[in-house]
KEVOBA-941141 format. One line per 5 residues: number of its first residue (from 1); their letters; for each residue x, z negated, y negated of N, C-alpha, C. Coordinates in pm, 1 decimal. Atoms other than C-alpha are relative to their C-alpha. Layout:
BEGIN
NUM	a	X,Z,Y,X,Z,Y,X,Z,Y  ...
// end
This chain:
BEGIN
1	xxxxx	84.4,0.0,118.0,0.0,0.0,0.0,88.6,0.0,-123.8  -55.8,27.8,83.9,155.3,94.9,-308.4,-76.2,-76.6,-131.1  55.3,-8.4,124.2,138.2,-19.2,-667.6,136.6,25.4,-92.8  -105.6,87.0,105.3,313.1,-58.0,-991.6,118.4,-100.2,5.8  -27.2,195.6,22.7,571.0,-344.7,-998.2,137.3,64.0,-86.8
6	xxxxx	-130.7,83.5,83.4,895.6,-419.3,-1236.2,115.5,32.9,116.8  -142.0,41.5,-65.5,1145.3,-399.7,-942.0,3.1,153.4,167.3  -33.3,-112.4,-126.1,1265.0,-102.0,-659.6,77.0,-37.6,111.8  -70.7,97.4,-139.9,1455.0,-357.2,-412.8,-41.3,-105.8,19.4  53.2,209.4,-10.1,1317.1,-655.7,-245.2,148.0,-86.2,-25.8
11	xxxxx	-89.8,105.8,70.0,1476.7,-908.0,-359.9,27.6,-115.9,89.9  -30.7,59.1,-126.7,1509.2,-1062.3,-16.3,104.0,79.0,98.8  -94.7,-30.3,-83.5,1651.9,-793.5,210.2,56.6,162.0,-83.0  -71.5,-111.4,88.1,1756.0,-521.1,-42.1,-53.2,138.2,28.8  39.9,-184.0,-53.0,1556.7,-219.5,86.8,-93.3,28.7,-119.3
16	xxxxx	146.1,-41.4,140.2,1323.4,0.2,-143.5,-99.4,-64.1,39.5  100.6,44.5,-25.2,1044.1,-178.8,-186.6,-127.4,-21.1,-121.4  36.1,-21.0,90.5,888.2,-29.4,-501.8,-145.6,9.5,6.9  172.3,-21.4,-2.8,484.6,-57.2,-530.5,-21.8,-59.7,119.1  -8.7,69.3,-90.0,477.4,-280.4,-272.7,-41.1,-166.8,-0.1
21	xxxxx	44.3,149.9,-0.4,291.1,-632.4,-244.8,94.8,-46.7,105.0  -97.2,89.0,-91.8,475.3,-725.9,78.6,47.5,84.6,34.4  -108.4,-66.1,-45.4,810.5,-569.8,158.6,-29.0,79.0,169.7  18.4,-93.8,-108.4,779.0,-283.6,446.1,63.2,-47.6,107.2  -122.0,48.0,-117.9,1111.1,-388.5,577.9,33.6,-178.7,69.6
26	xxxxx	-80.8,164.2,-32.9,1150.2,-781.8,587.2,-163.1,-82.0,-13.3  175.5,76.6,-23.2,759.2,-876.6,555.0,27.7,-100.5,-102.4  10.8,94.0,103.1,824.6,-1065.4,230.0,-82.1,-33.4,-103.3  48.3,-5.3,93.2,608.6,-1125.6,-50.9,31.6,50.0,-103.2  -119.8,-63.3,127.7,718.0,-898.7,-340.1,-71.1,-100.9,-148.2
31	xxxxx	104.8,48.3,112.9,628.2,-1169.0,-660.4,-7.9,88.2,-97.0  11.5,-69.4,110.8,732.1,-906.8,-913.4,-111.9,91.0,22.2  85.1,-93.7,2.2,474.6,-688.4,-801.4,-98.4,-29.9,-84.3  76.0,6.5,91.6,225.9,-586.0,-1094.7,-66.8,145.2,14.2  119.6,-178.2,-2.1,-64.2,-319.2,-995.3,-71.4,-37.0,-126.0
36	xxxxx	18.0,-71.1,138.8,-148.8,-172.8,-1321.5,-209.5,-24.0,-20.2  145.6,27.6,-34.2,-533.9,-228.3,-1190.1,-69.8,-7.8,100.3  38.2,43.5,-173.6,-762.3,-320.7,-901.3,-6.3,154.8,73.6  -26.9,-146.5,-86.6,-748.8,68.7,-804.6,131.1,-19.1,68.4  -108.1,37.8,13.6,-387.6,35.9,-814.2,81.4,-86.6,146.4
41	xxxxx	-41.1,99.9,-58.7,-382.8,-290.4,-589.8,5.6,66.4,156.8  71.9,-94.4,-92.3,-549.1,-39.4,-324.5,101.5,97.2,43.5  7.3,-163.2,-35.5,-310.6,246.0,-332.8,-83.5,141.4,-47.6  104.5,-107.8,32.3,-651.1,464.4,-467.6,26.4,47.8,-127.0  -23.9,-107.1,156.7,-618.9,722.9,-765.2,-118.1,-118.1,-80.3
46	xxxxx	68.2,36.7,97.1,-830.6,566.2,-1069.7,-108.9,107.3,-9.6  146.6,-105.8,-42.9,-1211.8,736.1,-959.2,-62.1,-110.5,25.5  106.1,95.2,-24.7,-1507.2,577.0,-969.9,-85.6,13.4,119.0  24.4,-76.0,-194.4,-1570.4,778.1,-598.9,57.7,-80.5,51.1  -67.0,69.8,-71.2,-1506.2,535.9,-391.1,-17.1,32.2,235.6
51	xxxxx	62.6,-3.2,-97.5,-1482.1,607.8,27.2,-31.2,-188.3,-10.6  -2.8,212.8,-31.6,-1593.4,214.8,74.8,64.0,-7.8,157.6  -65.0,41.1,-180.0,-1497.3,254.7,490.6,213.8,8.8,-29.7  -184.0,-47.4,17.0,-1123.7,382.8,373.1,37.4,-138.7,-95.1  6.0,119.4,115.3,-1160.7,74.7,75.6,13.7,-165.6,126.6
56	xxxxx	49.7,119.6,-98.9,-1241.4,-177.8,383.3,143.4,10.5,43.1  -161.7,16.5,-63.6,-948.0,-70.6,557.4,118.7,-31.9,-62.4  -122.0,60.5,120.9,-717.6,-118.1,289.4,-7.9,-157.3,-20.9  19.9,161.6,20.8,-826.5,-459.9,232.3,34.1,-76.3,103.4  -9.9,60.8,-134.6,-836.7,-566.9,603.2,147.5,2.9,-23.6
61	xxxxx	-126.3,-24.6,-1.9,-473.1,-419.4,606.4,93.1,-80.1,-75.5  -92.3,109.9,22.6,-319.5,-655.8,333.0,-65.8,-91.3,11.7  26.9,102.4,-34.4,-542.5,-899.5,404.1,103.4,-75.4,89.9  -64.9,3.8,-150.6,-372.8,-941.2,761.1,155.0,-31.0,-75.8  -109.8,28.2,30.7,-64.3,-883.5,593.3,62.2,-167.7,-74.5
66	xxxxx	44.9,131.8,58.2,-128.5,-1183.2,356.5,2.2,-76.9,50.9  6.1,112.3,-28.6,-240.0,-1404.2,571.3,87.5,-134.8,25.5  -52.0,119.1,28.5,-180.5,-1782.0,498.7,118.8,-51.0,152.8  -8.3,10.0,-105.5,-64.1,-1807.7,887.6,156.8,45.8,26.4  -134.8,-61.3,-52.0,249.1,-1551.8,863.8,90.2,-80.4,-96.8
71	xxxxx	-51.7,53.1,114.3,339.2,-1777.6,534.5,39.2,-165.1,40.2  -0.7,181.3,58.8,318.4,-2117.8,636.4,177.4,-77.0,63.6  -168.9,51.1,-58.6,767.7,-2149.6,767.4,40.0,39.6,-127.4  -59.5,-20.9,66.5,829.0,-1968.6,440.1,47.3,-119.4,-85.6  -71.3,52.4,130.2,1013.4,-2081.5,106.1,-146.8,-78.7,-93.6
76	xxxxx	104.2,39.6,70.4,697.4,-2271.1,-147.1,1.2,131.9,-60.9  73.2,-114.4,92.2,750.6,-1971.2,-373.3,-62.9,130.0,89.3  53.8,-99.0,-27.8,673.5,-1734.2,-142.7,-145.9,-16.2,89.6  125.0,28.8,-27.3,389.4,-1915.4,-18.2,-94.1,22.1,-111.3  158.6,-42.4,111.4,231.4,-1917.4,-350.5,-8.5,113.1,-33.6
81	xxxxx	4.9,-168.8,41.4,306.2,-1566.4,-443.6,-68.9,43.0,110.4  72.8,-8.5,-101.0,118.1,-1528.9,-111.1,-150.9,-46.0,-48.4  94.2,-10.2,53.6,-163.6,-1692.6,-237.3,-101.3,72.5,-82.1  17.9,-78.3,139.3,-143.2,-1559.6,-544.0,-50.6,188.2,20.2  70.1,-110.6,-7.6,-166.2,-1225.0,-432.3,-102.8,-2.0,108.9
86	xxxxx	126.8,-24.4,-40.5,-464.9,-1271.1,-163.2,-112.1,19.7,-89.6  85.3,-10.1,63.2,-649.0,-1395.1,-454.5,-33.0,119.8,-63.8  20.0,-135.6,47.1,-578.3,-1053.7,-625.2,-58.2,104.7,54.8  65.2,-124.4,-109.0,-680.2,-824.8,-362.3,-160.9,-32.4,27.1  145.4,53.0,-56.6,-1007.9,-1059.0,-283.4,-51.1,58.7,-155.1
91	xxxxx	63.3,-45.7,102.1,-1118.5,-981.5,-619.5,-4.3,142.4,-29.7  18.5,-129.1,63.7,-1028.9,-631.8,-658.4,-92.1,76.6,107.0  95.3,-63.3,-95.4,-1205.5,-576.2,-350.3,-167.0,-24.9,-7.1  122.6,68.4,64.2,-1493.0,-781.0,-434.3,-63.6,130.0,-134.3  57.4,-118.8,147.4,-1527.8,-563.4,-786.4,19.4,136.1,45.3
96	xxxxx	27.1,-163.1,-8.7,-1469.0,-211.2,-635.7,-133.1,60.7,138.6  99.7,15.0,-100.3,-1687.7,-236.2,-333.5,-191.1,44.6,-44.5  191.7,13.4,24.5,-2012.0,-315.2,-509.2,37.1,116.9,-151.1  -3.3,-127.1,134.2,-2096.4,14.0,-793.5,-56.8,-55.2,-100.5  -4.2,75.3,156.2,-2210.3,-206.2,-1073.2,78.4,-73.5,-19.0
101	xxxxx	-114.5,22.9,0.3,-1941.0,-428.6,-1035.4,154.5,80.4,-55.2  -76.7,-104.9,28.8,-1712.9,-96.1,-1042.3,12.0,52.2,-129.1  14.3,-52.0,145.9,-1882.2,43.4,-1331.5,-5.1,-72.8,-129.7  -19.1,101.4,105.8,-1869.3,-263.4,-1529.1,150.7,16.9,-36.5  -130.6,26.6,-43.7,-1474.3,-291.6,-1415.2,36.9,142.4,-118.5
106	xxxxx	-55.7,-130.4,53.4,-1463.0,78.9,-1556.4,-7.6,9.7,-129.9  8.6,34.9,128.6,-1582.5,9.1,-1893.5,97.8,-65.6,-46.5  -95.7,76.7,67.0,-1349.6,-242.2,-1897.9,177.2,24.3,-48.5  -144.4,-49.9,-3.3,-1054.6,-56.7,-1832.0,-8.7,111.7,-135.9  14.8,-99.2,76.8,-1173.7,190.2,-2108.3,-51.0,-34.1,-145.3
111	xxxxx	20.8,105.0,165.9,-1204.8,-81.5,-2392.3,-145.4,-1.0,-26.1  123.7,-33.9,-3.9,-1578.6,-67.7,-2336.8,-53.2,-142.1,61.7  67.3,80.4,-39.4,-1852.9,-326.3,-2271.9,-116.2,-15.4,23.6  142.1,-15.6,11.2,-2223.3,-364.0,-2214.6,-36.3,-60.8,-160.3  13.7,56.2,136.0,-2232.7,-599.9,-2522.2,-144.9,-30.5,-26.1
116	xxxxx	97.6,-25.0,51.5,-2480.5,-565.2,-2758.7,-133.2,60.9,39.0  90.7,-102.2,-57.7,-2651.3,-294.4,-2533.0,-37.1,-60.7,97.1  34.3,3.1,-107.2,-2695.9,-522.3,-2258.3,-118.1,-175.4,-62.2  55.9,119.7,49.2,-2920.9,-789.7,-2504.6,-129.3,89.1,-41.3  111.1,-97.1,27.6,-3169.1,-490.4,-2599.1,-71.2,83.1,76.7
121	xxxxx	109.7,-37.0,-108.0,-3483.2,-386.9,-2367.9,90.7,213.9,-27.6  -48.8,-156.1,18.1,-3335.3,1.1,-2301.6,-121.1,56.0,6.1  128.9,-48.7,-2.3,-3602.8,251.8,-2401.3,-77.6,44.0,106.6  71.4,-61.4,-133.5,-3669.1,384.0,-2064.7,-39.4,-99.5,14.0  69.3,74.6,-85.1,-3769.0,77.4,-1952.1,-117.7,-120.4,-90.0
126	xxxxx	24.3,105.2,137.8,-3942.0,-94.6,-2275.7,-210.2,-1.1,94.5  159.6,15.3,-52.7,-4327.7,16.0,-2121.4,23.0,-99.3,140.5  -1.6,37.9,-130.8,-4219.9,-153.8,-1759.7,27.2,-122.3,-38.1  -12.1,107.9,63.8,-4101.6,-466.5,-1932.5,-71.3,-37.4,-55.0  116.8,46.3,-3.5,-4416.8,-496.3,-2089.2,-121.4,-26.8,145.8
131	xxxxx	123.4,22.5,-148.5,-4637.1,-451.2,-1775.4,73.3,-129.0,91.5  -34.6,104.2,-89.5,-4434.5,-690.4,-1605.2,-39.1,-120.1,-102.6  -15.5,102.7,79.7,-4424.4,-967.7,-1849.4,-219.8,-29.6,-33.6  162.8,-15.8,-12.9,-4815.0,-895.8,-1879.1,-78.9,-64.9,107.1  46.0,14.4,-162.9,-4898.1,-900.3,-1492.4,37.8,-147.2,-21.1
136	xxxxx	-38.6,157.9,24.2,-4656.9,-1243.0,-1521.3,-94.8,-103.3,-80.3  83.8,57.7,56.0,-4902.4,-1382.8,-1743.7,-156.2,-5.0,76.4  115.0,25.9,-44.1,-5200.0,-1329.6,-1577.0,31.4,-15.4,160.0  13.3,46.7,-131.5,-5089.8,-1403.1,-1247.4,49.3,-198.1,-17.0  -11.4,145.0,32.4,-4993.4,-1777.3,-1390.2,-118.1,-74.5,-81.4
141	xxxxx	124.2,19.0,59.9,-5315.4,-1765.3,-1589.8,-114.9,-46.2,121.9  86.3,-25.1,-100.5,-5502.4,-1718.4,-1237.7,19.9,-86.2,77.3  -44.0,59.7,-135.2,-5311.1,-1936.7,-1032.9,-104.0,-199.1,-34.0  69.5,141.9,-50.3,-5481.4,-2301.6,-1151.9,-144.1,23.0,32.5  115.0,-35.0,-10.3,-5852.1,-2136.2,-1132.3,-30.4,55.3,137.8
146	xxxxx	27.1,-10.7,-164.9,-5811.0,-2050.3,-762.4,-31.2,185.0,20.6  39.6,-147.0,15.7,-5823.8,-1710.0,-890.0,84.4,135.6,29.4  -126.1,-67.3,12.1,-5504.7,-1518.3,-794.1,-18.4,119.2,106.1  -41.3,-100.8,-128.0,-5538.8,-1294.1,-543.8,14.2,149.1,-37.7  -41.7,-107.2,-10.2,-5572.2,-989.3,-722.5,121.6,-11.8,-107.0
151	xxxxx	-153.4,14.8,72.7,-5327.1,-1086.2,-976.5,130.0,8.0,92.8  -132.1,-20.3,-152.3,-5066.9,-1136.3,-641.1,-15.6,131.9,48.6  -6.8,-171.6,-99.2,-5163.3,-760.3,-478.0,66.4,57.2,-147.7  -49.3,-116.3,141.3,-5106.5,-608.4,-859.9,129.7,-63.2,-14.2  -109.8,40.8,-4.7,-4766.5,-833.5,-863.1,106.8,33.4,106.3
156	xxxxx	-35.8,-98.8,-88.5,-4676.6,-704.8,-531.6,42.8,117.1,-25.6  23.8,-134.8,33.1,-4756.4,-351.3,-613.4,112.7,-18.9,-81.5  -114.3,-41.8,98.4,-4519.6,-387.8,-945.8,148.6,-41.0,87.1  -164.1,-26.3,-57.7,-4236.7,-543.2,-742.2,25.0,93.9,117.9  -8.1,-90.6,-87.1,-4254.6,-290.4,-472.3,17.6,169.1,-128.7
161	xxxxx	-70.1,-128.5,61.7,-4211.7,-5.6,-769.2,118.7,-83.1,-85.4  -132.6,55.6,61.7,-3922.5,-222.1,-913.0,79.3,32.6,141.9  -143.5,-25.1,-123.9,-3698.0,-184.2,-577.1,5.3,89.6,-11.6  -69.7,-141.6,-10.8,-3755.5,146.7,-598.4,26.9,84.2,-152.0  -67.6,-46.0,143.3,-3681.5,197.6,-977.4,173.6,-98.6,28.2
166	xxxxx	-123.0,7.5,36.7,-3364.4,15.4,-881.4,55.9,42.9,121.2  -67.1,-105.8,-83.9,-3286.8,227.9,-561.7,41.7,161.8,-102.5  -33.5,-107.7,119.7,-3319.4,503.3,-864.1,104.0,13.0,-114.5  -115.6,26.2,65.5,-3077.5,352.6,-1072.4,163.4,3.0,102.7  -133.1,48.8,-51.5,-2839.8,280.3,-797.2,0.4,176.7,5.1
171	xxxxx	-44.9,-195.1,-74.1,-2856.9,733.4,-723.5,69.3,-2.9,-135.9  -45.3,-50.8,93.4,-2806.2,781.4,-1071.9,154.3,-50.0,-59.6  -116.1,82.4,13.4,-2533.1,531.2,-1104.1,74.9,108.3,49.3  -67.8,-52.2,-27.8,-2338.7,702.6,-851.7,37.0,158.8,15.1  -21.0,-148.3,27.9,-2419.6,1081.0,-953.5,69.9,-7.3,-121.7
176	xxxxx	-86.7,20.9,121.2,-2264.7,943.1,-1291.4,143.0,-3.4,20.5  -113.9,39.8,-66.7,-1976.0,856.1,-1103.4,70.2,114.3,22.4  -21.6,-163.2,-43.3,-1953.0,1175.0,-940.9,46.6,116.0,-117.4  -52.4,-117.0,123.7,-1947.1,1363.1,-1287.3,77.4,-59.5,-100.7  -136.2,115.0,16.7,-1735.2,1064.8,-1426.4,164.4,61.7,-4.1
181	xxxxx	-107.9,-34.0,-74.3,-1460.2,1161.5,-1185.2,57.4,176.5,-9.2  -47.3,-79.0,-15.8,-1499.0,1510.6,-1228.5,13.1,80.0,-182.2  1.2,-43.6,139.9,-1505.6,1525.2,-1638.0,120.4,71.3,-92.7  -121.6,-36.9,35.6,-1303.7,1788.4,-1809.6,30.1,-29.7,-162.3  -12.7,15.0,144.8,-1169.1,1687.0,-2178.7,-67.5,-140.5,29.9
186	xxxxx	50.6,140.9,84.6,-1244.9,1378.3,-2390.4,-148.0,8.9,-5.8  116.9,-4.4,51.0,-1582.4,1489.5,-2507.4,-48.1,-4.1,102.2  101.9,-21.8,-167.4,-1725.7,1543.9,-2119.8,39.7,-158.4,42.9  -58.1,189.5,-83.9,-1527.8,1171.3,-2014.4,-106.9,-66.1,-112.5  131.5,94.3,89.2,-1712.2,1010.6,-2318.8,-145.3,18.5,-14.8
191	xxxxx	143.9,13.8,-46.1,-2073.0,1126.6,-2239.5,19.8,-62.4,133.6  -2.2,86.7,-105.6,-1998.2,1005.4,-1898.9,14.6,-164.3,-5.8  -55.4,155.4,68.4,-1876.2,669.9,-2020.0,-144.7,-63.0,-94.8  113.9,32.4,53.2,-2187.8,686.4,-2237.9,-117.7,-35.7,97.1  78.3,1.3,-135.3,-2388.1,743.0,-1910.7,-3.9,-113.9,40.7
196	xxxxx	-22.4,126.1,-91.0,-2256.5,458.1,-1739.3,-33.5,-148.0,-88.7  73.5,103.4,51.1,-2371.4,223.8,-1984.1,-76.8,-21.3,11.5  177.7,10.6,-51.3,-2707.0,313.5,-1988.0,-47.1,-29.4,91.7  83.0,9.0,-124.9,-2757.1,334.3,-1666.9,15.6,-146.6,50.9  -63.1,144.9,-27.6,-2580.1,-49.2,-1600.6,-90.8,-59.6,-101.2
201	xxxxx	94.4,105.2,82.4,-2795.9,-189.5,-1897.5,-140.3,45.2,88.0  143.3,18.0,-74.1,-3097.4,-75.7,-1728.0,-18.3,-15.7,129.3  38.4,88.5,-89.8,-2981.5,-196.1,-1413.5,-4.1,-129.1,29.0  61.3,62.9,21.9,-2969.9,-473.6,-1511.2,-116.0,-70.8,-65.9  147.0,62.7,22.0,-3299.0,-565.0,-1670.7,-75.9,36.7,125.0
206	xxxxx	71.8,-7.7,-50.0,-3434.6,-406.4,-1378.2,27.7,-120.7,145.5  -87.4,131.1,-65.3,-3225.6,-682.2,-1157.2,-73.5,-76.2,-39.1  40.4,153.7,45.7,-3386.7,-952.5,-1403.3,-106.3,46.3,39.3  166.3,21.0,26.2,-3738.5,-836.2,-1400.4,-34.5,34.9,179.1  12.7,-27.2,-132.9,-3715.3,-783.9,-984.1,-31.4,-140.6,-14.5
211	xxxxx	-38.0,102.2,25.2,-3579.4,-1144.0,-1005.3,-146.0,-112.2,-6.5  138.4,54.5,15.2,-3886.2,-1246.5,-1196.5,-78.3,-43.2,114.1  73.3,-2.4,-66.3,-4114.4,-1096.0,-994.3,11.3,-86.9,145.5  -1.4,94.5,-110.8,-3979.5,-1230.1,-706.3,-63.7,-134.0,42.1  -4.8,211.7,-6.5,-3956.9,-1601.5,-776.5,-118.0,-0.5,-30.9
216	xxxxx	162.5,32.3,44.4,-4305.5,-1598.9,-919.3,-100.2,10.9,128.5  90.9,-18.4,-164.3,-4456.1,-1442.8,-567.0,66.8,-79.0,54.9  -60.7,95.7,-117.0,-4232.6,-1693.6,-353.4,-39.2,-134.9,-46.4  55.7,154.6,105.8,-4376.5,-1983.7,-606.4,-143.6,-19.7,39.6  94.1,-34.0,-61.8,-4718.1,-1878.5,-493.4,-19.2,-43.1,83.6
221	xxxx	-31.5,4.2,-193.1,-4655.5,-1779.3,-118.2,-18.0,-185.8,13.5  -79.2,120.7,-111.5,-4493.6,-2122.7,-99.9,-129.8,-125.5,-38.1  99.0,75.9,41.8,-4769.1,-2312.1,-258.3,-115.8,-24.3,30.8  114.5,-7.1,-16.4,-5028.2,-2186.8,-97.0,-14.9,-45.9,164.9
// end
């Protein structure tokens, strides 16, 4: 697995050992190693295409390597630089794995944030955020009057088209991705980049207002 690092010889048994978390030749911990980003940590080009089965294997692979088990006769420093880098890999695997995670990660690498945009109802979804917040009201209106039942089928009904407005977000997410990765020039990368905002602010509200719905029908269910 390569990356980045500061140094082209381990610094244990003197062989190349450039982009390298643990030395090829002597199974050491390299501490100077510094991947440039969680792509990086991977070996993977900087694409928001990810295979995830080829991503697994990479992980398994320094995992194993990592492990606390082949570390515990070493030196202290190279135990913690052992640590130190599991923790790195658990996280970069953690954030590239999951595609909002990713596309958050990607913003970030690109001086970008949800911000501001992720505190404001996005217009696509401004009518669905009313109907929910609506339904929510009258299914808590209904519930001490013994009256709920159709308020619960019409609460149903809306969270059953929320999974699949956020199975819709998750396509579009990763067709963004897709034209992301394949953007030629500045001006084509920054509508993409624009893309991926939008589509991440409105997956999440559609995350919160699932959320809602949820807990409100399992508050019910469980009550009744």
């Amino acid at each position: 697995m390569t990356t980045n690092t500061q140094t082209a010889l381990c610094l244990h048994c003197g062989k190349p050992a450039a982009g390298q978390l643990v030395c090829g030749g002597c199974g050491v911990v390299e501490p100077a190693a510094q991947p440039s980003d969680y792509f990086d940590v991977f070996a993977l080009p900087r694409r928001l295409t990810i295979d995830l089965p080829d991503l697994e294997q990479r992980y398994y692979a320094l995992s194993r390597r990592l492990h606390p088990d082949l570390f515990h006769d070493r030196q202290p420093a190279e135990q913690a630089a052992s640590l130190r880098m599991t923790s790195l890999v658990n996280r970069a695997y953690r954030t590239l794995k999951d595609p909002v995670q990713r596309g958050l990660y990607w913003l970030e690498l690109n001086g970008e944030s949800l911000g501001r945009d992720n505190e404001r109802v996005p217009p696509a979804l401004a009518a669905r955020v009313f109907e929910v917040q609506e339904q929510l009201e009258e299914l808590r209106a209904a519930r001490p009057a013994g009256k709920a039942d159709d308020a619960i089928r019409a609460m149903a009904a809306i969270r059953d088209e929320l999974r699949r407005d956020l199975e819709a977000c998750d396509d579009r997410l990763t067709g963004n991705f897709t034209r992301t990765d394949a953007a030629a020039g500045k001006d084509e990368a920054a509508a993409a980049l624009v893309g991926t905002k939008t589509i991440l602010s409105e997956l999440h509200y559609v995350r919160t207002l699932l959320r809602d719905v949820e807990r409100e029908l399992g508050a019910v269910w469980n009550a009744s």
